[in-house]
C-alpha positions in Angstrom: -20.1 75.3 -38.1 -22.5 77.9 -37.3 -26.6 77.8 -36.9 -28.7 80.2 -35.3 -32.1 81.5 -34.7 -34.5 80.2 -37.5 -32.4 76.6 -37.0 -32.3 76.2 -32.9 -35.9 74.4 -32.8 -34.8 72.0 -35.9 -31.0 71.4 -34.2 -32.8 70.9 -30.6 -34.8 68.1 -32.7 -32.1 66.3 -33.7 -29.5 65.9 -30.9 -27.6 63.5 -32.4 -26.2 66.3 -35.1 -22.5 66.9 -34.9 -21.4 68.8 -31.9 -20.0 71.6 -33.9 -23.2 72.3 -35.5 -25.1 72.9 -32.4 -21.5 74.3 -30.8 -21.3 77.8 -32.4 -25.0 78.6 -32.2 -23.6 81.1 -29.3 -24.0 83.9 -31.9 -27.8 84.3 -30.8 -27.0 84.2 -27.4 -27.2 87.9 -25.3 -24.4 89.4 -24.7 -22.8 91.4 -21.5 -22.4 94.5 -23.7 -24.1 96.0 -26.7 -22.5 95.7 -29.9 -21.1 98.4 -32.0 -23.4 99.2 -34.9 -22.6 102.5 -35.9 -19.4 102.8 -38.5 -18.7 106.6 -37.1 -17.5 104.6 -34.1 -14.9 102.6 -35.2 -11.9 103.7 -35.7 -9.3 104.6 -38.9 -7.7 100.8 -38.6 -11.4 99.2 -38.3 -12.3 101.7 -41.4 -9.6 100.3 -43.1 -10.1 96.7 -41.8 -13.5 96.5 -43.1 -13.2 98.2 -47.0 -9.9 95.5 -47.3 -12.2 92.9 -45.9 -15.2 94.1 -48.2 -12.8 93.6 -50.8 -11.3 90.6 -50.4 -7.9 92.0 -49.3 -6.9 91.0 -46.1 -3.8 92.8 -45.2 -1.6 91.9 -42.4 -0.3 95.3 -41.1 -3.8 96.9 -40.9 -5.1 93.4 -39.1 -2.6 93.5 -36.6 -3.1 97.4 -36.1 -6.9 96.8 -35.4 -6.1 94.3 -33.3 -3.3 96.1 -31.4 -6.4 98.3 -30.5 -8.2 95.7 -28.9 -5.8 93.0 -27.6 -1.7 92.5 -26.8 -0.2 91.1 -29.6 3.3 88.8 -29.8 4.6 89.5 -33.3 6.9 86.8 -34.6 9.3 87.6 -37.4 11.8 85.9 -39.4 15.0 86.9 -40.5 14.4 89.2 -43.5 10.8 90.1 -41.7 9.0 89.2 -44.6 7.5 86.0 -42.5 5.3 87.1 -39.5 3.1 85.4 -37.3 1.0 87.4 -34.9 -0.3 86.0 -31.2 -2.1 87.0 -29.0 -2.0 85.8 -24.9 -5.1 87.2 -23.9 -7.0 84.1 -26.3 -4.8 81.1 -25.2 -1.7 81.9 -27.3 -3.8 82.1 -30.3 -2.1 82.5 -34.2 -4.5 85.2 -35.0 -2.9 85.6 -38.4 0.6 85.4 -40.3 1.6 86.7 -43.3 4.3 85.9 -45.9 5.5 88.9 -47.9 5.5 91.3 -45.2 3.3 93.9 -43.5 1.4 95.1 -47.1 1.0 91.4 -47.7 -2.1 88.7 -47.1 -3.0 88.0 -44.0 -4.0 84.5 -43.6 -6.2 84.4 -40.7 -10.1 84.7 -40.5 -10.5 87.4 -37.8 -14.4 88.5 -36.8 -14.0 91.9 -36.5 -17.2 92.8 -35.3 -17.1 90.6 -32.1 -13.7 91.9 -31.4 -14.3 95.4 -31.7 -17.5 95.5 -29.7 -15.6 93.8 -26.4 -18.8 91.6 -25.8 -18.3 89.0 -24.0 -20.4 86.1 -24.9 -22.3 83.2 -22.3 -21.7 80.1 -24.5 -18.7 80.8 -26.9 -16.6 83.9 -28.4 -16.0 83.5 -31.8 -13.5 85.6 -32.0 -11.2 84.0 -35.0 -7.8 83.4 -35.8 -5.5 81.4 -37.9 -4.8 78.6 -35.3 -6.2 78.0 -31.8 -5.9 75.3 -28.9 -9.4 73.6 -27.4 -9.9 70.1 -25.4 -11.8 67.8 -26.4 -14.6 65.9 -26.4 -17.0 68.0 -27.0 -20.0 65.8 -26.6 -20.6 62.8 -25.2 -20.5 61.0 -21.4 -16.6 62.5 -21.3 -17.7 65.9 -22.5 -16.6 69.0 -20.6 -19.1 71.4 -22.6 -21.7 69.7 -20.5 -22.7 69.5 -16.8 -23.4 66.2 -15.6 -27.0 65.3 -15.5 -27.6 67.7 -18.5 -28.9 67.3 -21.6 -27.2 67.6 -24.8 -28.8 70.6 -26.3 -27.8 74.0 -26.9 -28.7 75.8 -23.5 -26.5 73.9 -21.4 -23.4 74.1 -23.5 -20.4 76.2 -22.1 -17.0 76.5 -23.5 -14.7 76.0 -21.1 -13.7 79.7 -19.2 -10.0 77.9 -20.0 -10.7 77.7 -23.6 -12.7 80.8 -24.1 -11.8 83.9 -22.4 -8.9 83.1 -20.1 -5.4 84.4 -21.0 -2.7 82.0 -20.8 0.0 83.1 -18.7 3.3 83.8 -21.1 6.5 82.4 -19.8 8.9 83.1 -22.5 9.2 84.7 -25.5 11.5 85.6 -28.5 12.1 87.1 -32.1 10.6 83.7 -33.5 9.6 81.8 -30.4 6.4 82.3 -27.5 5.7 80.3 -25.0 2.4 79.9 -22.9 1.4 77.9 -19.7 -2.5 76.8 -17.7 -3.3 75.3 -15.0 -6.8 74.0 -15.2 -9.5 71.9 -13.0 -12.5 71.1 -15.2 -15.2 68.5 -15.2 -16.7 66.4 -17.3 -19.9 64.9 -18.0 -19.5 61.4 -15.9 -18.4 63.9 -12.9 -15.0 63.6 -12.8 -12.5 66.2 -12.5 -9.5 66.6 -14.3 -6.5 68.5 -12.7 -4.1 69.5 -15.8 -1.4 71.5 -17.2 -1.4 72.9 -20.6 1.9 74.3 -22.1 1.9 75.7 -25.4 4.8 77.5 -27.7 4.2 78.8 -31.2 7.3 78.7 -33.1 8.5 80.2 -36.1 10.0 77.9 -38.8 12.6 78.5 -40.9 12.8 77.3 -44.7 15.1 75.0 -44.0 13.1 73.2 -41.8 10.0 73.4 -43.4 11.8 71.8 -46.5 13.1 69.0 -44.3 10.2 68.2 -42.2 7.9 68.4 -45.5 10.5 66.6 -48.0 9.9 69.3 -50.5 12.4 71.8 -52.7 11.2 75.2 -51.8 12.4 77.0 -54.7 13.9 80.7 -55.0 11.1 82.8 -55.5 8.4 81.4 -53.6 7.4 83.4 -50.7 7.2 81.2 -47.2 5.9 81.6 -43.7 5.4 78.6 -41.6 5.1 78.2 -37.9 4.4 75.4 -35.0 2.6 74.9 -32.2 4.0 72.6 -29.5 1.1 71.6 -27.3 1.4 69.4 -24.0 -0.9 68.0 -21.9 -0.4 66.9 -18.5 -2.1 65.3 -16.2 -1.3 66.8 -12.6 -3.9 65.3 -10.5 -3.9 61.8 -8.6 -6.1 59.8 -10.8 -5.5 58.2 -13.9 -7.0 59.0 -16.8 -8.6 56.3 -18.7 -11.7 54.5 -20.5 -13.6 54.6 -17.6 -13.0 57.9 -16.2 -13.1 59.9 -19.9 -10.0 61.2 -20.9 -9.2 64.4 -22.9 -7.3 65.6 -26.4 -5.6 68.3 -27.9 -7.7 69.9 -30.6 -6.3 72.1 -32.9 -8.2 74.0 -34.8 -7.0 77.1 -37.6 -9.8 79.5 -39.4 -8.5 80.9 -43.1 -10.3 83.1 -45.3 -11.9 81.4 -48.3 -11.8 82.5 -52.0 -13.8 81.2 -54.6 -11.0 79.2 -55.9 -9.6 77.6 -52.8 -9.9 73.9 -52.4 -9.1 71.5 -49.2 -6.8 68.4 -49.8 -6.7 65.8 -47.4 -4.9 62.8 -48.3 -5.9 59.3 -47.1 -4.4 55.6 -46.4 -5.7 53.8 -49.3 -6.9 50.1 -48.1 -9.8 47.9 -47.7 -13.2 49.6 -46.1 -13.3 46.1 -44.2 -9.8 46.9 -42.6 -9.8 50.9 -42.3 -12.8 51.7 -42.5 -14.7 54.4 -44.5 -12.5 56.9 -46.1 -14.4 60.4 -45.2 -17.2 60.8 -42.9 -19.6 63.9 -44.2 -21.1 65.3 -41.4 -24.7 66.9 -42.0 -25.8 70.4 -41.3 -29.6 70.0 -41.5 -29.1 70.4 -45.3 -28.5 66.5 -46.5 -25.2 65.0 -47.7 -22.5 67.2 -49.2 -23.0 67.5 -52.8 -20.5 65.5 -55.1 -19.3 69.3 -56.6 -18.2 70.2 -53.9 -16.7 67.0 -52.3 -14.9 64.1 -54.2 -12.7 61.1 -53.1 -9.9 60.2 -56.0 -9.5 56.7 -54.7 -6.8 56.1 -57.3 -4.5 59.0 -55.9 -5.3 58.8 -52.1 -6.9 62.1 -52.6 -10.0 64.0 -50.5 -10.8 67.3 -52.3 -13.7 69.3 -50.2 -14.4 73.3 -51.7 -13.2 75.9 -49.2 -15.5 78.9 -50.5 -17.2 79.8 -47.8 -20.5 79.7 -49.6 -21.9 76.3 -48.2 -21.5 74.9 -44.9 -20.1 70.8 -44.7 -17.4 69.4 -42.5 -15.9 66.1 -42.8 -13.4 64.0 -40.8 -10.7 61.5 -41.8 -10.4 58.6 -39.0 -6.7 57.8 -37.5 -6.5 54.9 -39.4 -7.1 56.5 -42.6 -5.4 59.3 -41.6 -2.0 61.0 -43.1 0.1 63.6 -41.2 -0.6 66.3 -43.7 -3.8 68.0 -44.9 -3.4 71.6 -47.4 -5.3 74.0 -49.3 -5.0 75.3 -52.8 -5.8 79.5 -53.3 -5.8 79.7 -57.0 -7.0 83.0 -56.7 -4.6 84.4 -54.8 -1.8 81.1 -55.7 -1.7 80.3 -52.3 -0.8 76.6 -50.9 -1.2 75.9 -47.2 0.1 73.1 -45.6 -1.0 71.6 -42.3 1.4 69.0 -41.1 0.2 67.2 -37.8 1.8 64.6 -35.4 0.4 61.1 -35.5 1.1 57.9 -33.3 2.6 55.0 -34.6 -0.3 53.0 -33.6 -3.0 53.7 -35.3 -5.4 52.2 -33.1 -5.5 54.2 -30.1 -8.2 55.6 -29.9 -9.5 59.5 -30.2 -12.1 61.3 -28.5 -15.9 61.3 -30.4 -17.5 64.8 -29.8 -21.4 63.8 -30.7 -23.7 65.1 -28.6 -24.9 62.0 -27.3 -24.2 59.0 -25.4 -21.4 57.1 -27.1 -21.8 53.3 -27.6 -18.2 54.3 -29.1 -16.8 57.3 -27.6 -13.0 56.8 -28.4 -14.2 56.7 -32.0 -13.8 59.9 -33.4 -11.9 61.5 -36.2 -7.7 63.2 -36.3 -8.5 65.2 -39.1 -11.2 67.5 -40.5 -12.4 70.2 -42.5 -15.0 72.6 -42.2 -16.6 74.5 -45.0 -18.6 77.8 -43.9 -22.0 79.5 -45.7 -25.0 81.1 -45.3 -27.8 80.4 -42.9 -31.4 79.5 -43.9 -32.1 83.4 -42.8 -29.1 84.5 -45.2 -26.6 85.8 -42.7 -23.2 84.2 -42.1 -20.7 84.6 -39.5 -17.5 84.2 -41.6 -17.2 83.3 -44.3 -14.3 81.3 -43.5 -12.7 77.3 -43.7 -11.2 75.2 -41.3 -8.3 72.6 -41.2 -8.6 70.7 -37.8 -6.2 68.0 -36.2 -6.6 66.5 -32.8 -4.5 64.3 -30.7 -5.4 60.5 -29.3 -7.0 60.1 -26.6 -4.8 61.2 -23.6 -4.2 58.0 -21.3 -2.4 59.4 -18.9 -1.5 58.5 -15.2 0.1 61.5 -12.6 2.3 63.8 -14.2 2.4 62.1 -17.3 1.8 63.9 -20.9 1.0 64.0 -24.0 2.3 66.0 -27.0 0.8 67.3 -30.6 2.4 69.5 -32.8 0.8 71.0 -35.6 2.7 73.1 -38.2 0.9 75.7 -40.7 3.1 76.6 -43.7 1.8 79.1 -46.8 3.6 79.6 -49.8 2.9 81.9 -52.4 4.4 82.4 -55.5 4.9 81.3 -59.3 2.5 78.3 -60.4 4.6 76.1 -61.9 6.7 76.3 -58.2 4.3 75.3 -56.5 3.1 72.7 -58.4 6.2 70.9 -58.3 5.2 70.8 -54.4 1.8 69.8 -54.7 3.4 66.9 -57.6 5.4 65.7 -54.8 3.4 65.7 -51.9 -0.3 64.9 -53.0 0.4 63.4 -56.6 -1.7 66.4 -58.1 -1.4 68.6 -60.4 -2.8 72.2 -59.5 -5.3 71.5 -62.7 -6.5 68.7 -61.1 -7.2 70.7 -57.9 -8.7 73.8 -59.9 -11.3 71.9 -61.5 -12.9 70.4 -58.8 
């Protein structure tokens, strides 16, 4: 997702890139403080934070102590507290991370602990992390609301939404397993109209039960769970409809894990004719060609997408509603981790969702309701995660006064014995966890 410096001039060139290329070039923008580069400053839990992070060992208790220091934080927490799912209402309700086995166990979510610790606040976009977050879209686009009207779609005049960005949402409820967030808005887009709008969201613990039911899977004694879901409504509290002609918005969903060299994206498709559905995967460029076939390959005979999540090269791809399934997952060998992300899609497959190109749209309701994003090295070498992404959005939202429009998206880990899981991944993806390795 992620260019900067030595790339701005080539990006600018090409304006027709993917939005979230040019999106997250924010890193090279000034800050309103100066960051923290000198380690006597931090403190025991960012000491801590960064040797487990050097080291591949993301623990939960010492990732929610750092950002205790920094942030409030709403801990969620099943019944035998092994399951835990930290938010925070400063960032939009944000999953920052969760954790299966307890306080001493992995923490799932890709946190940038520099930006958090130095308190900068950036012009463009924080990229602060976490395991799940809520944005609008489009992005790009005559409908955008990144963009100003009468701009041009290029780095300087992309904004983030205050909303989206650095504005708490207000917390109107909460619980041992439940939270629940509300915002009003008023933001503009592109074309010049203004959309008045309520957001509610509540993150929600889930038990096994229910992950079991919703899933269709046997979650075995002796796998260790943690799943959780975001409810996420839109509406529409102003006096004009929202439609073709006036731009309409989405909900975008979109979680940051850590990576391991042995993690792999799944992303299963409706198999069908091209002349009928449409292409299977889009592969979105990142000024370095077409992703290569090692690291992304369609198994037209199984209905299968498998894209690496090493953090070592950046790619995204998308999955259009059509083709689209309401489940995408990752496979942690290393660590013998599955993640499931189970999404809410319409019946009708034809409505149409948002297109976030940085460009005019001949087709702006176009776009994609699931993707993945890879992370890697610059051309200069540095990298802001490494971390991967599992993304959902909703359809377009045609909505007319005080109407809405709902998307849930559920994140469930398990971790345990191999052969467990594998009866899961059998099940749900018709794979065995060979298969998934080899790739």
């Amino acid at each position: 997702m992620f260019l900067v410096e030595p790339l701005i001039k080539n990006v600018m060139k090409k304006k027709n890139k993917y939005v979230l290329v040019l999106g997250l070039l924010a890193l090279v923008v000034s800050c309103k403080q100066k960051p923290k580069t000198d380690t006597s400053d931090k403190t025991d839990n960012e000491k801590i934070m960064h040797e487990n992070q050097k080291e591949g060992n993301h623990n939960y208790q010492s990732d929610v102590a750092f950002l205790k220091e920094h942030m409030e934080i709403i801990e969620l927490s099943d019944a035998n507290g092994m399951g835990k799912v930290a938010v925070a209402p400063s960032l939009q309700g944000r999953v920052m991370t969760s954790t299966a086995v307890g306080g001493e166990g992995q923490s799932f979510g890709w946190l940038n602990y520099d930006l958090i610790a130095s308190g900068e606040v950036k012009e463009h976009f924080n990229p602060l992390g976490g395991e799940e977050r809520f944005w609008l879209g489009p992005e790009g686009g005559q409908y955008s609301i990144y963009f100003k009207p009468g701009t041009t779609f290029e780095f300087d005049n992309w904004y983030v939404p205050k909303e989206l960005d650095t504005e708490p949402f207000e917390l109107v409820g909460k619980s041992k397993n439940e939270a629940s967030f509300k915002k009003e808005m008023q933001l503009l887009n592109y074309s010049g109209v203004t959309f008045d709008l309520l957001v509610e969201r509540t993150v929600r613990l889930l038990s096994t039960e229910k992950v079991a039911d919703v899933l269709g899977i046997d979650i075995e004694e002796g796998i260790n769970m943690v799943g959780f879901e975001t409810e996420n409504i839109l509406t529409n509290t102003g006096e004009n409809t929202w439609n073709e002609e006036s731009g309409m918005l989405s909900i975008w969903i979109l979680s940051m894990l850590n990576p391991s060299d042995e993690t792999n994206v799944i992303i299963p498709f409706k198999k069908g004719d091209e002349a009928e559905l449409g292409k299977i995967v889009t592969d979105y460029e990142f000024g370095n060609g077409a992703i290569p076939a090692d690291r992304l390959t369609v198994l037209e005979d199984k209905g299968v997408i498998l894209f690496s999540a090493d953090g070592k090269s950046r790619g995204k791809i998308g999955v259009s509603p059509k083709r689209a399934l309401p489940i995408a997952a990752s496979y942690d060998a290393k660590n013998q981790v599955l993640t499931l992300a189970h999404l809410s899609l319409p019946e009708d497959r034809n409505k149409g969702y948002v297109n976030s190109l940085w460009k005019l749209q001949d087709n702006p309701f176009e776009g994609d309701a699931v993707n993945s994003y890879n992370d890697g090295p610059l051309e200069d070498g540095s990298q802001l995660g490494p971390f991967y992404e599992i993304e959902s959005s909703s359809p377009a939202a045609h909505l007319a006064k005080n109407e809405n429009i709902v998307h849930v998206h559920r994140t469930v880990h398990l971790k345990g014995d191999k052969d467990k899981l594998e009866r899961i991944t059998k099940k749900l993806f018709n794979l065995e966890l060979a298969e998934i390795n080899a790739f």
